[in-house]
C-alpha positions as CSV (number, residue, x, y, z in Angstrom):
1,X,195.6,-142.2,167.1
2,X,198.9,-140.0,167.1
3,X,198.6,-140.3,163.4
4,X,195.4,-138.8,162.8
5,X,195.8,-135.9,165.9
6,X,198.7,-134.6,163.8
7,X,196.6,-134.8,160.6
8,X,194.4,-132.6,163.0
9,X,196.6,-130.5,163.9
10,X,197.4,-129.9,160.0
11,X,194.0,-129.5,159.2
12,X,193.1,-126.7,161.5
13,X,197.1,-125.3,160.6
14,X,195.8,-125.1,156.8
15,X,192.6,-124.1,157.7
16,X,193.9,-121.0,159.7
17,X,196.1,-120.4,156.5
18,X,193.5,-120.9,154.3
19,X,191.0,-118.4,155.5
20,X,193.5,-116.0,156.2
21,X,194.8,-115.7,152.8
22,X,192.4,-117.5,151.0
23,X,194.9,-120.8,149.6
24,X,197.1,-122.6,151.5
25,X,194.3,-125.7,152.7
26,X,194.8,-128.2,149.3
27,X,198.6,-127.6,149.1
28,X,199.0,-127.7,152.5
29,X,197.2,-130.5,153.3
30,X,197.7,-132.6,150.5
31,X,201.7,-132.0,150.3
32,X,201.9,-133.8,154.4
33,X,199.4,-136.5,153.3
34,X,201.9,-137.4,149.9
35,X,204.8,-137.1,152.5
36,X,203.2,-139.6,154.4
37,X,202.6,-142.0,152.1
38,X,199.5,-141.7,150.3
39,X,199.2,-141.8,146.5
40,X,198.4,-138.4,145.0
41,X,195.1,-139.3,144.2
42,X,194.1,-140.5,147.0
43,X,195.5,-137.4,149.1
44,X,193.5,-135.2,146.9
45,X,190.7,-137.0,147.5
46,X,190.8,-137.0,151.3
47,X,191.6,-133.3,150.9
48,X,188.5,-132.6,148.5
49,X,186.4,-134.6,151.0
50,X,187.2,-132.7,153.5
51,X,186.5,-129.8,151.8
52,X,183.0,-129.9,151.6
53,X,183.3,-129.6,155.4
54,X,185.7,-127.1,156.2
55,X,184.6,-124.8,153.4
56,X,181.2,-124.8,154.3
57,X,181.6,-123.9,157.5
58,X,184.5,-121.1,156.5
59,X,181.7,-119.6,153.6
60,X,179.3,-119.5,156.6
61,X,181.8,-117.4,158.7
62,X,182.7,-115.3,156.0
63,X,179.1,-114.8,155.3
64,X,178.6,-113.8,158.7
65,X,181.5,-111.0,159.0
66,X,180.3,-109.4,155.7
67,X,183.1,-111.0,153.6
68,X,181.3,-112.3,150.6
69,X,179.9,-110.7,147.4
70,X,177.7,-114.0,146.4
71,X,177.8,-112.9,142.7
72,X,181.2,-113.4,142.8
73,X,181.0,-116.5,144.6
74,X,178.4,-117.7,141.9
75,X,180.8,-116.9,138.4
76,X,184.0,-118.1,139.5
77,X,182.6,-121.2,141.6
78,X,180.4,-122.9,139.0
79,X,183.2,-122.9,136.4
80,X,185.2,-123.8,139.2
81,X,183.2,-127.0,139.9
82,X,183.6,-128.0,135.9
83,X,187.2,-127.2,135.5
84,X,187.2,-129.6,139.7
85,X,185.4,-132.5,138.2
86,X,187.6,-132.4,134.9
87,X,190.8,-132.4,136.7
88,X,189.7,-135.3,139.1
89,X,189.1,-137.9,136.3
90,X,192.5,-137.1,135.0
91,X,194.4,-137.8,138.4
92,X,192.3,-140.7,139.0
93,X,192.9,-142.1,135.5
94,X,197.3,-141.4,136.2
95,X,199.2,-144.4,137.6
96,X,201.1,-143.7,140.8
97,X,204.2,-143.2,139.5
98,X,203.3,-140.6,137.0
99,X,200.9,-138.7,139.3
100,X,203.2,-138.3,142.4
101,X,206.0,-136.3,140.0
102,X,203.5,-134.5,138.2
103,X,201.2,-133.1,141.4
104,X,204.6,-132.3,143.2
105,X,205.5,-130.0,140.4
106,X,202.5,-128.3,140.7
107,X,202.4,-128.0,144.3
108,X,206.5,-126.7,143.9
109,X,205.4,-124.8,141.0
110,X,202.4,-122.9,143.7
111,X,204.6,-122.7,146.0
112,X,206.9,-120.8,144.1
113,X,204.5,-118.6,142.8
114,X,203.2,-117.7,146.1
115,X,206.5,-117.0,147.8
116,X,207.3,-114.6,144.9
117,X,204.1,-113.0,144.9
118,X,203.7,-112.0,148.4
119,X,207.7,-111.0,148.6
120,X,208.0,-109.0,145.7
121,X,204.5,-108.0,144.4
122,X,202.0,-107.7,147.3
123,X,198.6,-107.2,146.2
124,X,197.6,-104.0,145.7
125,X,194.3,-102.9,147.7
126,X,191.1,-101.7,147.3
127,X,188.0,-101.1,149.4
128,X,185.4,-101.7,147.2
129,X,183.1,-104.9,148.4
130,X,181.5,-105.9,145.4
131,X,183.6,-107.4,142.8
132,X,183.4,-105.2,139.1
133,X,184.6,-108.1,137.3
134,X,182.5,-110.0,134.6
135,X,182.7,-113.4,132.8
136,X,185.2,-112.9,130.8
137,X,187.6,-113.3,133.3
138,X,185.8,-115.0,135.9
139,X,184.7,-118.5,133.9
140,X,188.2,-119.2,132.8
141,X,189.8,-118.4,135.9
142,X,187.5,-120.7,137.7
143,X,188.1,-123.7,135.0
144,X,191.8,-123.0,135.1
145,X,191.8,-122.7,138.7
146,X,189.6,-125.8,139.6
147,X,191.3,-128.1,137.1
148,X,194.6,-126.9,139.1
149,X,193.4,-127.5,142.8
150,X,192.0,-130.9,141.6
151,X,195.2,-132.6,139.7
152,X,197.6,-130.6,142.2
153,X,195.8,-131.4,145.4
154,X,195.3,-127.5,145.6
155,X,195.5,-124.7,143.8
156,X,191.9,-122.8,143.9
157,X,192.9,-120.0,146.4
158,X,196.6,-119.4,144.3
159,X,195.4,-119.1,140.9
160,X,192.0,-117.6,142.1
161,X,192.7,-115.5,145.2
162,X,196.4,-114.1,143.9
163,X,194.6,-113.3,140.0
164,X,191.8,-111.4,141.8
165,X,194.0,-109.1,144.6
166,X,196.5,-108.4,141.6
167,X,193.8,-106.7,139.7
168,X,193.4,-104.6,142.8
169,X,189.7,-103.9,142.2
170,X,188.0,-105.3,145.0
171,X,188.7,-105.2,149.2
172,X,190.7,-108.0,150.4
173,X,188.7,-109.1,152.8
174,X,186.0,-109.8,149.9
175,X,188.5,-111.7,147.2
176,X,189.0,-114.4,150.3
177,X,185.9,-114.4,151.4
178,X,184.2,-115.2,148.3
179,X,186.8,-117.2,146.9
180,X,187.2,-119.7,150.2
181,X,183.1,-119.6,150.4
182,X,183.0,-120.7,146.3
183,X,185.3,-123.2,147.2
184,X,182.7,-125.8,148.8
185,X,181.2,-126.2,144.6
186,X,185.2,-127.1,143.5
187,X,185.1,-129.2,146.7
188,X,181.9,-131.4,146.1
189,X,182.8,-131.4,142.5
190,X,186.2,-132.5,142.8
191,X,185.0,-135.3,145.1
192,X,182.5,-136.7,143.1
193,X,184.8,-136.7,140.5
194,X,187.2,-138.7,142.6
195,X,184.8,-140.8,143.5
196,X,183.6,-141.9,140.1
197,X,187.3,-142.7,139.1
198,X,188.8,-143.9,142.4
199,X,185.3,-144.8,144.2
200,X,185.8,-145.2,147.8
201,X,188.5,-147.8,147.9
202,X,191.7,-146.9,149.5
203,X,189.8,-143.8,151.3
204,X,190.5,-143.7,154.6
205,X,187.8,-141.8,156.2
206,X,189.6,-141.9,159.4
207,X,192.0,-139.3,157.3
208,X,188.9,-137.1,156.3
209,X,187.9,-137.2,159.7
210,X,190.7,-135.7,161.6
211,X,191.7,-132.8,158.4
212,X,187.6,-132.2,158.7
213,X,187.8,-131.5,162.2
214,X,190.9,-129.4,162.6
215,X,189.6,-127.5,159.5
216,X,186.2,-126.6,161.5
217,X,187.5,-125.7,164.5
218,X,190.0,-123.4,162.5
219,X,187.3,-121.9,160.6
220,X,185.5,-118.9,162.4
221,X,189.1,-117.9,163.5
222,X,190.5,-118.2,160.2
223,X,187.7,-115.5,159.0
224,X,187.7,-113.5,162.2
225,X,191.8,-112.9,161.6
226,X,191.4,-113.1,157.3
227,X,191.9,-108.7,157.5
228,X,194.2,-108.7,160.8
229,X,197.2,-111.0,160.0
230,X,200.3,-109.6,158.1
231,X,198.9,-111.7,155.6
232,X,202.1,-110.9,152.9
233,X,204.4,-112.7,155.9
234,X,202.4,-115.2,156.1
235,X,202.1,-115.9,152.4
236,X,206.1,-116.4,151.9
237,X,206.3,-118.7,154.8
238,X,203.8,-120.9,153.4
239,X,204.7,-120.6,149.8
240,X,208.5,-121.7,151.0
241,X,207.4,-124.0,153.4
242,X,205.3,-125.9,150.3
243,X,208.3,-125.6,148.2
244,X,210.5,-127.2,150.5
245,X,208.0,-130.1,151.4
246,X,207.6,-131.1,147.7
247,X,211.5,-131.1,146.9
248,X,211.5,-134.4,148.2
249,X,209.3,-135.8,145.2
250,X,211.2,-133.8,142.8
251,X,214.7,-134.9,143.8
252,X,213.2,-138.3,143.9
253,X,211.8,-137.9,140.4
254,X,214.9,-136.1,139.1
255,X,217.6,-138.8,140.2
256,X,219.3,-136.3,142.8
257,X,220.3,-138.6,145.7
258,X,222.7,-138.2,148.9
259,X,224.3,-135.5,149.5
260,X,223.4,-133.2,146.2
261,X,220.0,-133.9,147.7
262,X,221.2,-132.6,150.4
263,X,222.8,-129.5,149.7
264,X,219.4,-129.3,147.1
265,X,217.2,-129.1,150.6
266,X,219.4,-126.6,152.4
267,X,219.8,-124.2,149.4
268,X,216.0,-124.1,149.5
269,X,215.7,-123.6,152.9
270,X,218.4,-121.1,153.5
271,X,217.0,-119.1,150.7
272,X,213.6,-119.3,151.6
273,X,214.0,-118.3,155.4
274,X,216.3,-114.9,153.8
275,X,213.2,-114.0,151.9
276,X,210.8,-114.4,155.1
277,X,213.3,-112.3,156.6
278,X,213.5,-109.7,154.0
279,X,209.8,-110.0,153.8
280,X,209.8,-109.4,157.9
281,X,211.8,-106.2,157.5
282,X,209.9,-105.1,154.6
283,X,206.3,-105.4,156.1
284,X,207.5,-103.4,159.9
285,X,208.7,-100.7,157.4
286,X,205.3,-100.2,156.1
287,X,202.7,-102.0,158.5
288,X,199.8,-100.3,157.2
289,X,200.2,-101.7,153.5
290,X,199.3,-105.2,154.5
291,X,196.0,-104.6,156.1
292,X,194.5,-101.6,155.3
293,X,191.2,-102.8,154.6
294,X,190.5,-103.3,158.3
295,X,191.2,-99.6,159.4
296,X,190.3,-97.9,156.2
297,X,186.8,-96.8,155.9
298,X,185.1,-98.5,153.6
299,X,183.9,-96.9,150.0
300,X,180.4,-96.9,149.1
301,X,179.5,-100.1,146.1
302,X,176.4,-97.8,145.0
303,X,176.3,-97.0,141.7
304,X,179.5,-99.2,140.9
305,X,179.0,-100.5,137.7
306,X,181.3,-103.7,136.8
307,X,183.3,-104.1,133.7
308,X,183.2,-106.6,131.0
309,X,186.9,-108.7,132.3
């Protein structure tokens, strides 16, 4: 019972991150459930399952506050469902021991990128609500992303959410919305492909359970706060807080042992609480650049004609 209140307790903690920022549930999630014991595929699997869940019920929200642009949804999701059920089959098909090194250097490798990218290059902003952007770029972001989120565990809302606020075309608070509420197809997708490799063996639904229900209750908040939070802070805590939680595997995998791994956990730590800081300092200096779209008046999407990338 204590087990599965802190896996709650996780859940609604990714969940909050998650609809915030738009990523942060799979790697989250999936990183404490590998530090806990479970094999990678199986953690992604619990995580995709209780996806389906906890990204319903955050699209709904989103759809609610006049977050999503349903077009947008629609291009990046359904390759995102393909490039889900693709990466699924691999991981399910990867013994133990190669999967656990492999889907902790992806989660490092995200966590990395996310720490960085929020630091140093905060997405630039716009105010426009629908999303100019064609296929071109959507369908092999959402392939590239869902294969990601699938082998890693998580990775949609990085490689999607982070590639659509850096092109700076469309408001903030319509990237998340529509890329956590596309989400649910890489989720059932993802799962079915899990279960057509794994099939429910080893799933402990009791796991599903208690990340489903922190993730719901999370939700609504989640999409209430997703344009109030100093979402860049946020963004290097979590991205250094991933990074640190996979170092373990990679050590592991790497034959660092004793006290070099040691010294390997407090360099990482150390540096990544001086980059929250400088990110702190950074974000009081200029408040206003981290959530504009909530005060800024909004521009009108008449006549906005989208672009061929």
């Amino acid at each position: 019972m204590k087990k599965l209140i802190l896996l709650a307790l996780v859940g609604l903690a990714a969940q909050l991150v998650d609809g915030a920022l738009g990523m942060g549930y799979g790697v989250t999630s999936t990183t404490m459930l590998v530090l806990v014991g479970l094999s990678p595929a199986l953690a992604s699997a619990s995580v995709h399952l209780a996806e389906i869940g906890t990204t319903l019920a955050s699209g709904a929200s989103h759809w609610k506050l006049g977050n999503t642009d349903w077009r947008l949804v629609l291009r990046l999701g359904v390759p995102g469902a393909v490039g889900a059920f693709a990466g699924a089959t691999v991981l399910s098909r990867l013994s133990t021991e190669a999967a656990e090194p492999i889907m902790a250097a992806i989660l490092g490798a995200l966590g990395i990128y996310i720490l960085i990218r929020f630091a140093f290059r905060p997405p630039r902003v716009a105010t426009i609500r629908t999303s100019p952007h064609g296929h071109r770029l959507l369908v092999p972001l959402g392939l590239v992303g869902g294969f990601v989120d699938a082998t890693g565990g998580g990775g949609w809302g990085p490689v999607s959410t982070t590639t659509l606020l850096g092109a700076g075309r469309t408001a903030p608070r319509t990237v998340v919305g529509s890329v956590d509420t596309s989400e649910f197809l890489v989720s059932v997708a993802a799962s079915l492909g899990f279960l057509f490799g794994l099939g429910t063996a080893g799933i402990d639904f009791g796991i599903v359970g208690a990340l489903l229900v922190g993730g719901l209750i999370a939700a609504p908040i989640a999409a209430w706060l997703v344009s109030r939070l100093p979402a860049r802070v946020l963004g290097v805590a979590v991205g250094g807080l991933i990074l640190l939680t996979n170092s373990r595997t990679l050590f592991k995998a790497i034959g660092v042992e004793g006290a070099p791994r040691t010294v390997g956990y407090l360099v990482i730590a150390v540096a990544a609480a001086a980059i929250v800081a400088w990110t702190v300092v950074q974000y009081q200096r200029r408040p206003t650049e981290d959530v504009p779209d909530a005060v800024e008046p909004e521009l009108a999407t008449a006549g906005a004609e989208p672009d061929r990338t």
